[in-house]
LUMLUMDREN-2810 file (N, C-alpha, C; in Angstrom, 1 decimal):
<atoms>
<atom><aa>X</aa><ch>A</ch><at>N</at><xx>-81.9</xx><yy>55.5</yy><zz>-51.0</zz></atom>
<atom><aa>X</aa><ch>A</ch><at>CA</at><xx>-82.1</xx><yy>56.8</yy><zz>-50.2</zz></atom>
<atom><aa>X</aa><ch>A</ch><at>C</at><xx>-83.5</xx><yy>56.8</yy><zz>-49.7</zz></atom>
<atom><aa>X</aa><ch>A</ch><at>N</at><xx>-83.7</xx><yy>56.8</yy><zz>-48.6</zz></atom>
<atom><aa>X</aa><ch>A</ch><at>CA</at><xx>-85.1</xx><yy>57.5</yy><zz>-48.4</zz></atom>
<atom><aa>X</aa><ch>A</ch><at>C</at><xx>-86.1</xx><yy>58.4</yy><zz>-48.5</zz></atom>
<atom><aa>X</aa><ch>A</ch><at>N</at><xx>-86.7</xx><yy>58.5</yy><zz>-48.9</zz></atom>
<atom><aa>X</aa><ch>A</ch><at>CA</at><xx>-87.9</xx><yy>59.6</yy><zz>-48.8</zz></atom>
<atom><aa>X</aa><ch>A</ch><at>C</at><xx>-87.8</xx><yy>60.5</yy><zz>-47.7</zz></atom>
<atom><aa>X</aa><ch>A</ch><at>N</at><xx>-88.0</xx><yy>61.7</yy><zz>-48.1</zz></atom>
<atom><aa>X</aa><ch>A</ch><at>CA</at><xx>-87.9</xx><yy>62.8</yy><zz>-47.2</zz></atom>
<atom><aa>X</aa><ch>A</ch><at>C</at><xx>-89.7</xx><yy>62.9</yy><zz>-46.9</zz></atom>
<atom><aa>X</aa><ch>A</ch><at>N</at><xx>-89.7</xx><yy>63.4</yy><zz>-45.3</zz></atom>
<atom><aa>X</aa><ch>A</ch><at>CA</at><xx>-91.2</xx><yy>63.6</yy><zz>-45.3</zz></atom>
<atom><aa>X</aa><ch>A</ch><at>C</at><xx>-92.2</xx><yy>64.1</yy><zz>-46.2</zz></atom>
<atom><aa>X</aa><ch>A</ch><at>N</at><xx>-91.6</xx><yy>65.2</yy><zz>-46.9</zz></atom>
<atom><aa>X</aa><ch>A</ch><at>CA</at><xx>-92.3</xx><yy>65.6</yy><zz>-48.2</zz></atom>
<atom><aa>X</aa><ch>A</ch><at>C</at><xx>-93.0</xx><yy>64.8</yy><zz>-49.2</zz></atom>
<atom><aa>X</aa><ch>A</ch><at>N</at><xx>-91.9</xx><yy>63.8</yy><zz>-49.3</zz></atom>
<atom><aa>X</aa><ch>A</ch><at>CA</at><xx>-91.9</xx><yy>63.2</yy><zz>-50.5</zz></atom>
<atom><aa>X</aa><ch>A</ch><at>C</at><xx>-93.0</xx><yy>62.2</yy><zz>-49.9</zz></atom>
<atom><aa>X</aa><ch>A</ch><at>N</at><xx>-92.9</xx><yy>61.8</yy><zz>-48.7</zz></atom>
<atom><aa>X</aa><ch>A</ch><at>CA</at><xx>-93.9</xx><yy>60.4</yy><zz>-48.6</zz></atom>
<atom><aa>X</aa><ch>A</ch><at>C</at><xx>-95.6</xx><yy>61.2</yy><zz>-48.1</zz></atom>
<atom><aa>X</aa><ch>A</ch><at>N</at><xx>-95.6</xx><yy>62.1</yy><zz>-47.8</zz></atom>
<atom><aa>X</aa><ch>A</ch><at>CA</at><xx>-96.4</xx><yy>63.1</yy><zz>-47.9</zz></atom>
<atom><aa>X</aa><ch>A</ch><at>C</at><xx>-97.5</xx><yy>63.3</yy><zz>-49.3</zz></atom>
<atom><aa>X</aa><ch>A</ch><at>N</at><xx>-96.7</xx><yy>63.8</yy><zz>-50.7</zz></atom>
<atom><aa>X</aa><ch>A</ch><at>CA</at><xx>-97.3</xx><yy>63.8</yy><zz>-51.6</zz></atom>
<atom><aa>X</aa><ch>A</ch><at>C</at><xx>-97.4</xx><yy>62.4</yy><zz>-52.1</zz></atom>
<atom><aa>X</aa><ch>A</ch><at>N</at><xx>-96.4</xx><yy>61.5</yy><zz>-52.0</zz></atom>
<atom><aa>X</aa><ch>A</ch><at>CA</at><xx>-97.1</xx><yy>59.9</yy><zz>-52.4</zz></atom>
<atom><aa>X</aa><ch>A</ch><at>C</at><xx>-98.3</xx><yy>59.9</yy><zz>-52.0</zz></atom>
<atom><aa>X</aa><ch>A</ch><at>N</at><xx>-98.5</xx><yy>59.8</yy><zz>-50.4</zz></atom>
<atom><aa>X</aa><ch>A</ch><at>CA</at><xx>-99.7</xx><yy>59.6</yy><zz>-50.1</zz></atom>
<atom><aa>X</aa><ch>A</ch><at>C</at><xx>-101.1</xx><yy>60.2</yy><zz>-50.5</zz></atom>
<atom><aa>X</aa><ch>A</ch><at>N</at><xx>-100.3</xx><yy>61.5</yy><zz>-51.1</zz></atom>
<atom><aa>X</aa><ch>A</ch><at>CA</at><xx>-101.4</xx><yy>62.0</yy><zz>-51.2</zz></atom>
<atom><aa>X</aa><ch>A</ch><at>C</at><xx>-101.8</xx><yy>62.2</yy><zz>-52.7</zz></atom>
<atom><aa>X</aa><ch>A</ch><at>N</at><xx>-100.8</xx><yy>61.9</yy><zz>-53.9</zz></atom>
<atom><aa>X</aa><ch>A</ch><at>CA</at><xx>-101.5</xx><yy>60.9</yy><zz>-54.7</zz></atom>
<atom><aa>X</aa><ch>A</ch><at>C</at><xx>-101.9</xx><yy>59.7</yy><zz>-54.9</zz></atom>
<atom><aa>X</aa><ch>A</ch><at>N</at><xx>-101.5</xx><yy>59.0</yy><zz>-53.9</zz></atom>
<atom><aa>X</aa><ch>A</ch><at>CA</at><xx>-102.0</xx><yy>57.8</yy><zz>-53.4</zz></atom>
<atom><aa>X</aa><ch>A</ch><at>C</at><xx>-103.7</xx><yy>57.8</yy><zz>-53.9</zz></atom>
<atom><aa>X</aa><ch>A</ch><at>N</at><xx>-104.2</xx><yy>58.8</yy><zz>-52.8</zz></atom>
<atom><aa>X</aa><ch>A</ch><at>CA</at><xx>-105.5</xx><yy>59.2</yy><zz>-52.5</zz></atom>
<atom><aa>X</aa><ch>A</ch><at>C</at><xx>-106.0</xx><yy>59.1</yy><zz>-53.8</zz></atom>
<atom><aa>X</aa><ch>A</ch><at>N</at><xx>-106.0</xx><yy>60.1</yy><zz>-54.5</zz></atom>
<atom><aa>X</aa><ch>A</ch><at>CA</at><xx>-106.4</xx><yy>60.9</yy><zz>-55.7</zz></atom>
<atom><aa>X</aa><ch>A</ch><at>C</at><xx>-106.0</xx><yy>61.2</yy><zz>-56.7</zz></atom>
<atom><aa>X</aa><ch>A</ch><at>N</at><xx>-104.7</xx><yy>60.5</yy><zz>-57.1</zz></atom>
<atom><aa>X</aa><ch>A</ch><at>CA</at><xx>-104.0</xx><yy>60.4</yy><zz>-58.4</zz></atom>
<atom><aa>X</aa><ch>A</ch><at>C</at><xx>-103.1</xx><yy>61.8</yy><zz>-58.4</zz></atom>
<atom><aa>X</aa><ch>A</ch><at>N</at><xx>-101.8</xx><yy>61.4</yy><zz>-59.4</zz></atom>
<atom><aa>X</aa><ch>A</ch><at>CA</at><xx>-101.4</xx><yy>62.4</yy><zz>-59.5</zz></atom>
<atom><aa>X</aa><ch>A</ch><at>C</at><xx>-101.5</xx><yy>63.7</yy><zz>-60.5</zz></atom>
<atom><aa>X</aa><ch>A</ch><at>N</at><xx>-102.5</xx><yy>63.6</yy><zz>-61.0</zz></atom>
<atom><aa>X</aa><ch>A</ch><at>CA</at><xx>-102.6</xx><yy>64.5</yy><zz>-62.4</zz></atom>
<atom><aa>X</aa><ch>A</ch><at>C</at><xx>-104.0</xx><yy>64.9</yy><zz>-61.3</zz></atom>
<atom><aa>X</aa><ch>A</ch><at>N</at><xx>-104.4</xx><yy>64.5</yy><zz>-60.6</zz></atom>
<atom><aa>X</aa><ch>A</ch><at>CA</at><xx>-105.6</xx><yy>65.3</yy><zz>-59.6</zz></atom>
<atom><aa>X</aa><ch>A</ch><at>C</at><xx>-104.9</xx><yy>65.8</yy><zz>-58.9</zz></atom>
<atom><aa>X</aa><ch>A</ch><at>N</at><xx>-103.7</xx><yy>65.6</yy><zz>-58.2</zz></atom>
<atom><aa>X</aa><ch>A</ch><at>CA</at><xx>-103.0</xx><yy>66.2</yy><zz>-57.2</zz></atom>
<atom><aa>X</aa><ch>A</ch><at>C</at><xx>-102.7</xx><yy>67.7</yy><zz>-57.4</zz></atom>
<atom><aa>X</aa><ch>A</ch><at>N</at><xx>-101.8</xx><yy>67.0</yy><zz>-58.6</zz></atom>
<atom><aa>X</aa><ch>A</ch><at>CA</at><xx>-101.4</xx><yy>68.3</yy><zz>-59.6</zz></atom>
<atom><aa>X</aa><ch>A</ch><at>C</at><xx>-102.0</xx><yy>69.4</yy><zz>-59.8</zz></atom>
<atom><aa>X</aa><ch>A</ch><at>N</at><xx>-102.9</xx><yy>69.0</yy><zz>-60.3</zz></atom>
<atom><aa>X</aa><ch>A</ch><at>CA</at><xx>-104.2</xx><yy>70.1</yy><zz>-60.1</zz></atom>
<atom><aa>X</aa><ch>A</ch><at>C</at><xx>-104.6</xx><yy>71.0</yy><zz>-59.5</zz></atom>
<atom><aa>X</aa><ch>A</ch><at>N</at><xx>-104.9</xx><yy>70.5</yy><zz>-58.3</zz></atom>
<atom><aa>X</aa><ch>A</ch><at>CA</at><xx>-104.9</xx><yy>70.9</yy><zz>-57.1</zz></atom>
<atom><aa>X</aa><ch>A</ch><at>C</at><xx>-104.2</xx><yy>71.8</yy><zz>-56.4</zz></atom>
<atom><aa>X</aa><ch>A</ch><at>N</at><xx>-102.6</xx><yy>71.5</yy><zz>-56.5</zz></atom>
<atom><aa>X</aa><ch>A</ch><at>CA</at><xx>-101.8</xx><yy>72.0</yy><zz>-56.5</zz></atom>
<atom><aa>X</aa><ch>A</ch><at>C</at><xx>-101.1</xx><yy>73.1</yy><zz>-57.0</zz></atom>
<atom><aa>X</aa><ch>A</ch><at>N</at><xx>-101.8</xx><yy>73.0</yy><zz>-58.1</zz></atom>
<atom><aa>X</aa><ch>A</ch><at>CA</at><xx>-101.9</xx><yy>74.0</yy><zz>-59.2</zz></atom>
<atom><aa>X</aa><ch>A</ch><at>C</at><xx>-100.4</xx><yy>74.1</yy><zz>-59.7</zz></atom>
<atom><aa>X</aa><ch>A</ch><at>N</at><xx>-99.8</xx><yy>72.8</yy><zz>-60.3</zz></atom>
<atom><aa>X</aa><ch>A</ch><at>CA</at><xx>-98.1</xx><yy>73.2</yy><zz>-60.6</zz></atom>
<atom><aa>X</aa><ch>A</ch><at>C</at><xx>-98.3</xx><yy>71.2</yy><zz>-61.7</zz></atom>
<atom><aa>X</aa><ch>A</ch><at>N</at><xx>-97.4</xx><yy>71.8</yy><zz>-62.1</zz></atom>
<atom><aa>X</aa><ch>A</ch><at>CA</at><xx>-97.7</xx><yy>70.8</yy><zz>-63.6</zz></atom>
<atom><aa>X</aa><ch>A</ch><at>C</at><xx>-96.9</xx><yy>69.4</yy><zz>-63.1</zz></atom>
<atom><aa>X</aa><ch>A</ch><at>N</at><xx>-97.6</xx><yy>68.5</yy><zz>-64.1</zz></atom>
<atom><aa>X</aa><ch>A</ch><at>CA</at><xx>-97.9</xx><yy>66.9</yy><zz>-63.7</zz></atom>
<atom><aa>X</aa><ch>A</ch><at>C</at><xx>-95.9</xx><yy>66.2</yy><zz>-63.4</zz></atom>
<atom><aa>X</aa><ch>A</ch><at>N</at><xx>-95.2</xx><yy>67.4</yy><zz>-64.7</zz></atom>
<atom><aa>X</aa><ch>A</ch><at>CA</at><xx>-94.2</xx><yy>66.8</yy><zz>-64.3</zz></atom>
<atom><aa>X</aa><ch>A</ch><at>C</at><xx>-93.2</xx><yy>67.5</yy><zz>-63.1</zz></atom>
<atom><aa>X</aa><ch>A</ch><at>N</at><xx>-93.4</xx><yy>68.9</yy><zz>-62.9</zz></atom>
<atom><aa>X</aa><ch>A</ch><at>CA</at><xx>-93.5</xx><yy>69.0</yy><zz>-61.4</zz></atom>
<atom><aa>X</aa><ch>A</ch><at>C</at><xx>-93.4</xx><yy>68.4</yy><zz>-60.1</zz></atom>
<atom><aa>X</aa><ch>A</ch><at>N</at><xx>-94.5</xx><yy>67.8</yy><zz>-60.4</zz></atom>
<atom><aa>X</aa><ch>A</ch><at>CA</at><xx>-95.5</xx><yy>67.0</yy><zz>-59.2</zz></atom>
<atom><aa>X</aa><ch>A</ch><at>C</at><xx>-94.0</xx><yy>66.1</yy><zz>-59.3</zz></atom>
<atom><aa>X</aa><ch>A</ch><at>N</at><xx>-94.1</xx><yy>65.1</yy><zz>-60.3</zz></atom>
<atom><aa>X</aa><ch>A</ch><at>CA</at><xx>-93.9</xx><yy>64.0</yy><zz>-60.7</zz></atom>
<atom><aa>X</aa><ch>A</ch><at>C</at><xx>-92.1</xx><yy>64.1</yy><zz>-60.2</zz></atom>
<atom><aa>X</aa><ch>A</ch><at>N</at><xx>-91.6</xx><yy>65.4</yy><zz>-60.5</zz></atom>
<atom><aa>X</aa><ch>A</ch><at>CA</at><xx>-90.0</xx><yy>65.2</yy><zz>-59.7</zz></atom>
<atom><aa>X</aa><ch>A</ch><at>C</at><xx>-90.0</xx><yy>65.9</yy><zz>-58.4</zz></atom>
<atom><aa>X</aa><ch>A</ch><at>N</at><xx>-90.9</xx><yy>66.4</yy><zz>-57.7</zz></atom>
<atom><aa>X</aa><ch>A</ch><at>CA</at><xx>-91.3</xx><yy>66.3</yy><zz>-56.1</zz></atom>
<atom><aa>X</aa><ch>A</ch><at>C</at><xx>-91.0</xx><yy>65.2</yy><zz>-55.5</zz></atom>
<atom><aa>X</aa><ch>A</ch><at>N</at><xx>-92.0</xx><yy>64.2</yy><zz>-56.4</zz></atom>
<atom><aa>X</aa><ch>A</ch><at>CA</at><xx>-91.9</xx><yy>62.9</yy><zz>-55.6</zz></atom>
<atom><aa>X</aa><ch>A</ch><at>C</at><xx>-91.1</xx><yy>61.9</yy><zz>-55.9</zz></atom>
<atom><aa>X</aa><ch>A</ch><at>N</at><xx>-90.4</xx><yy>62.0</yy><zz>-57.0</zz></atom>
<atom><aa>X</aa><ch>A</ch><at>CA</at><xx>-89.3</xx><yy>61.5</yy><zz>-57.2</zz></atom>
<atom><aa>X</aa><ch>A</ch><at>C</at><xx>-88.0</xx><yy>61.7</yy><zz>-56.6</zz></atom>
<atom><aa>X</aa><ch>A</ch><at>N</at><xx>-87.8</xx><yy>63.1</yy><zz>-55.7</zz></atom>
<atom><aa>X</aa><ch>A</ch><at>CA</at><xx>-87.1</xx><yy>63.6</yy><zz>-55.4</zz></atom>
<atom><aa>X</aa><ch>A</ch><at>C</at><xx>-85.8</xx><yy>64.3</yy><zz>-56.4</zz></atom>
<atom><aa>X</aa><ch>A</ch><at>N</at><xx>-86.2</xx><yy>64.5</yy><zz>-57.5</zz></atom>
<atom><aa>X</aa><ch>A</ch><at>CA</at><xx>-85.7</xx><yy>65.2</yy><zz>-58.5</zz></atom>
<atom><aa>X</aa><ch>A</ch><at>C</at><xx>-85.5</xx><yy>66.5</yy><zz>-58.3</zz></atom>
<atom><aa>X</aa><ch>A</ch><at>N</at><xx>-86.4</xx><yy>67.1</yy><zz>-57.5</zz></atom>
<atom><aa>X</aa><ch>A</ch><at>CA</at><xx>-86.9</xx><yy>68.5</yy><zz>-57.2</zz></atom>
<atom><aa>X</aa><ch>A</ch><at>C</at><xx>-87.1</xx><yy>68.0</yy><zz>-55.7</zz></atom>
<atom><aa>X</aa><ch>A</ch><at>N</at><xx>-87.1</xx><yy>69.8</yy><zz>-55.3</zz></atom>
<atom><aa>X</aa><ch>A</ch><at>CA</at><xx>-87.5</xx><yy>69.5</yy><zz>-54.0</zz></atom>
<atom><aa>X</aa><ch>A</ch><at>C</at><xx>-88.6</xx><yy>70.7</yy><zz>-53.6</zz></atom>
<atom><aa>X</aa><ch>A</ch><at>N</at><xx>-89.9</xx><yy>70.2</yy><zz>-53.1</zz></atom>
<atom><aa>X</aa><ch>A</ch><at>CA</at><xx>-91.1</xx><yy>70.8</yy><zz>-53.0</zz></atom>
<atom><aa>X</aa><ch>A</ch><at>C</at><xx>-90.8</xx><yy>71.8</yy><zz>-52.1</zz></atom>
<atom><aa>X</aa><ch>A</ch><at>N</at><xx>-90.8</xx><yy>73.2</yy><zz>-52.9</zz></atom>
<atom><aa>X</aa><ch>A</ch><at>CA</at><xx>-90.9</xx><yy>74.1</yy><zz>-51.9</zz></atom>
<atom><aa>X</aa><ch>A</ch><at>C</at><xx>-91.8</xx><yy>74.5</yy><zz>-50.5</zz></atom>
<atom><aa>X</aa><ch>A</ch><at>N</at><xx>-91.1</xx><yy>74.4</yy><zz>-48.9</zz></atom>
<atom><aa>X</aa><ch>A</ch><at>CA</at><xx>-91.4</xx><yy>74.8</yy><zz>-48.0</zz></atom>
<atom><aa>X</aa><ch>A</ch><at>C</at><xx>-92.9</xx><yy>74.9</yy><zz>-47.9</zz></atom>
<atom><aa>X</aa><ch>A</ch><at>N</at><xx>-93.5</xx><yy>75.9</yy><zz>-48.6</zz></atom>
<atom><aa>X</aa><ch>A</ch><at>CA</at><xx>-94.7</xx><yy>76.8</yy><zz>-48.6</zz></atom>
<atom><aa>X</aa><ch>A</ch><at>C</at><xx>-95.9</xx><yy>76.3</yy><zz>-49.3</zz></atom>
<atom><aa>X</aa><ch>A</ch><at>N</at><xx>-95.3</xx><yy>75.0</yy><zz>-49.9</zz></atom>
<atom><aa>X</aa><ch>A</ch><at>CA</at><xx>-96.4</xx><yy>74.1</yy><zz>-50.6</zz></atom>
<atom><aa>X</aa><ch>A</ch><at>C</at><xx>-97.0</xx><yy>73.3</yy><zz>-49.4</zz></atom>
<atom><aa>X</aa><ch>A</ch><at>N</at><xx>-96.4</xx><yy>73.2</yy><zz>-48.4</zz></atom>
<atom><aa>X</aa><ch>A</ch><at>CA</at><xx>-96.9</xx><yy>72.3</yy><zz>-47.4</zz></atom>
<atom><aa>X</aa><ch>A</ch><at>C</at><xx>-98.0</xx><yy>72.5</yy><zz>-47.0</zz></atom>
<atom><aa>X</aa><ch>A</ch><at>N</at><xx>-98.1</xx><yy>74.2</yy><zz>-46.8</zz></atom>
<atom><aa>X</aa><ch>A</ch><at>CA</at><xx>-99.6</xx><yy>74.7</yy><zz>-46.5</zz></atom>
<atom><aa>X</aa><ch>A</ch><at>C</at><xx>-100.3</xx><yy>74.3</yy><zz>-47.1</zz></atom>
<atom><aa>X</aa><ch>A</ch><at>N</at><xx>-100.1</xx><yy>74.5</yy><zz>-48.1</zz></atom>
<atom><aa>X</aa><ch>A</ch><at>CA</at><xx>-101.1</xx><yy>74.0</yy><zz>-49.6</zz></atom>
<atom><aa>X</aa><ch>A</ch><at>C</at><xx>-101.5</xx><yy>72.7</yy><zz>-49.8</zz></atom>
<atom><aa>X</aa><ch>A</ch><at>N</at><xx>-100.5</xx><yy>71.8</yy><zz>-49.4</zz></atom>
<atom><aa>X</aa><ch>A</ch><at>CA</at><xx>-101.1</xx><yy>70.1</yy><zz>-49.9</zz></atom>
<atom><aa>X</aa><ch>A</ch><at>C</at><xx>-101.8</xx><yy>69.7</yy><zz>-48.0</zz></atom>
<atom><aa>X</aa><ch>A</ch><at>N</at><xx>-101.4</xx><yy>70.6</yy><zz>-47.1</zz></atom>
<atom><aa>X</aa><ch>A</ch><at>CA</at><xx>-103.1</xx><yy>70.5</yy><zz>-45.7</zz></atom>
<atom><aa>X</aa><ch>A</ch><at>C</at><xx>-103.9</xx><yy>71.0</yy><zz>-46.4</zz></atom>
<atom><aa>X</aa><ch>A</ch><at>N</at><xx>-103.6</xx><yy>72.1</yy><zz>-47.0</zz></atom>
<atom><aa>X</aa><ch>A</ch><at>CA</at><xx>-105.5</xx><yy>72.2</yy><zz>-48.0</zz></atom>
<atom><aa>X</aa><ch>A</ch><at>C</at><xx>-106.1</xx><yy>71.7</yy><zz>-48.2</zz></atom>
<atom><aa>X</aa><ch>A</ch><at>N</at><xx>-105.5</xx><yy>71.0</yy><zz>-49.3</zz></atom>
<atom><aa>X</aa><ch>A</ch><at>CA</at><xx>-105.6</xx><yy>70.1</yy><zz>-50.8</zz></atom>
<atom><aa>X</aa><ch>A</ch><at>C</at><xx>-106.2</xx><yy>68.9</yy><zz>-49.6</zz></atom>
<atom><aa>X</aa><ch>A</ch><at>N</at><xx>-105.4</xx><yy>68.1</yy><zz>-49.2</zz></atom>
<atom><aa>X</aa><ch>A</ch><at>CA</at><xx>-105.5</xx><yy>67.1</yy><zz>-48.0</zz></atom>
<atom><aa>X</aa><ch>A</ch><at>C</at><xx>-107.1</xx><yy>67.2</yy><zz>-47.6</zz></atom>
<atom><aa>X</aa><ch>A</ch><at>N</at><xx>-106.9</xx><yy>68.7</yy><zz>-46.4</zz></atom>
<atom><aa>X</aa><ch>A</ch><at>CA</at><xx>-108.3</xx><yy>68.8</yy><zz>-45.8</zz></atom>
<atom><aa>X</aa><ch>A</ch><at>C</at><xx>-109.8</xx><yy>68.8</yy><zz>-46.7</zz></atom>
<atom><aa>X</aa><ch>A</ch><at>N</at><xx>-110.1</xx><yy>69.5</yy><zz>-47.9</zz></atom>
<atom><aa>X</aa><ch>A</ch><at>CA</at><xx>-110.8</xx><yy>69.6</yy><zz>-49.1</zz></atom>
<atom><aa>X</aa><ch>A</ch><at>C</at><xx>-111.2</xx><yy>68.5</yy><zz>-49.6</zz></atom>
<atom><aa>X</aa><ch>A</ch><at>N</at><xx>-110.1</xx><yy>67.1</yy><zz>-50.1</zz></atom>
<atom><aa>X</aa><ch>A</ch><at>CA</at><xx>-110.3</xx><yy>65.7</yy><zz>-50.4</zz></atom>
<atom><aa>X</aa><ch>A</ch><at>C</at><xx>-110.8</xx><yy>65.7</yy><zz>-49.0</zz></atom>
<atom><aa>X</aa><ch>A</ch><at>N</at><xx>-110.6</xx><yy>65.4</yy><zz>-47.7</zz></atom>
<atom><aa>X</aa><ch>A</ch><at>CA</at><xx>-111.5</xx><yy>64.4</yy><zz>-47.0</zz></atom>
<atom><aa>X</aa><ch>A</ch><at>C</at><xx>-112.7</xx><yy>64.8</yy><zz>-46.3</zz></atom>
<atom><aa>X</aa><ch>A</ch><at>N</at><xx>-113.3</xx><yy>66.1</yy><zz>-47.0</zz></atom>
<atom><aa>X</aa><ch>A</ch><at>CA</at><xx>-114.6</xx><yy>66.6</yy><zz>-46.6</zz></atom>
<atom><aa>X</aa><ch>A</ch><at>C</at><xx>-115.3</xx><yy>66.2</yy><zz>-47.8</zz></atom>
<atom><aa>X</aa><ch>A</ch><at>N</at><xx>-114.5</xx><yy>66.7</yy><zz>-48.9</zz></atom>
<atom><aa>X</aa><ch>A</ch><at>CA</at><xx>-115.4</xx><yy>65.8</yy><zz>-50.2</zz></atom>
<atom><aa>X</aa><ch>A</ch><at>C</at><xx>-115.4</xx><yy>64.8</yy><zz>-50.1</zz></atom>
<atom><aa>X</aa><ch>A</ch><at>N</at><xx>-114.7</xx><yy>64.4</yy><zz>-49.0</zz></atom>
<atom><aa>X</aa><ch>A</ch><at>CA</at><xx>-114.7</xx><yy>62.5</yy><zz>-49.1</zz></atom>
<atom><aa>X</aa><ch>A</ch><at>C</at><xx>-116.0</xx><yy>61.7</yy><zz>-48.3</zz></atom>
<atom><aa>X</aa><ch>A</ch><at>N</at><xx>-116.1</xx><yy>63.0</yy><zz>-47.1</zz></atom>
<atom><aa>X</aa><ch>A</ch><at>CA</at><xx>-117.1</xx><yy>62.6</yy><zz>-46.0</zz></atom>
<atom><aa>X</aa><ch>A</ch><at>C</at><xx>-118.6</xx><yy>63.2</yy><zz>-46.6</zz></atom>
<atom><aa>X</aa><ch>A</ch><at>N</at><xx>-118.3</xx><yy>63.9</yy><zz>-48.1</zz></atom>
<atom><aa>X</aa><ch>A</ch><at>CA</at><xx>-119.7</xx><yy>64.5</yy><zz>-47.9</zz></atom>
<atom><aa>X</aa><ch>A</ch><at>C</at><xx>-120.6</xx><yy>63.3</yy><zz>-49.2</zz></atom>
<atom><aa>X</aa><ch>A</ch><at>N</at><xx>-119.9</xx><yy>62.5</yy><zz>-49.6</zz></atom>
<atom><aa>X</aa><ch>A</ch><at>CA</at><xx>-120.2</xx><yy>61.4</yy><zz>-50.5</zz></atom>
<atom><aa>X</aa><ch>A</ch><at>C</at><xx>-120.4</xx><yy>60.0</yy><zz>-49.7</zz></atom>
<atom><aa>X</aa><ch>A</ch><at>N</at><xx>-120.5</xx><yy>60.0</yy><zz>-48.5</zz></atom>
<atom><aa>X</aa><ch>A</ch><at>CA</at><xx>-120.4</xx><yy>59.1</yy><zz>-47.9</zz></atom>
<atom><aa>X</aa><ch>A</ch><at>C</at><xx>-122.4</xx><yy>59.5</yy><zz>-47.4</zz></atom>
</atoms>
């Protein structure tokens, strides 16, 4: 089965940053996270906002270490 946009979404974006940083961030627990992207669960709508946050936040802390 494929990955729903969601799902390849938070890969990526523990990809970045791990997922127990993700998690964090996200502020919803590792095993949460962890059936998100498993598609176990399915990431509520309104988290989307929240992981452009999360997203935008990592790549300013990313540019300001550079």
């Amino acid at each position: 089965m494929a990955d729903s946009t969601k799902q390849a979404l938070l890969r990526k974006a523990a990809g970045l940053m791990g997922q127990r940083e993700l998690a964090t961030r996200l502020k919803v627990s590792h095993s949460v996270l962890e059936m998100w992207i498993s598609g176990d669960a399915t990431m509520p709508d309104g988290m989307l906002l929240k992981l452009a946050k999360v997203l935008d936040a990592w790549r300013d802390a990313s540019k300001s270490k550079k």
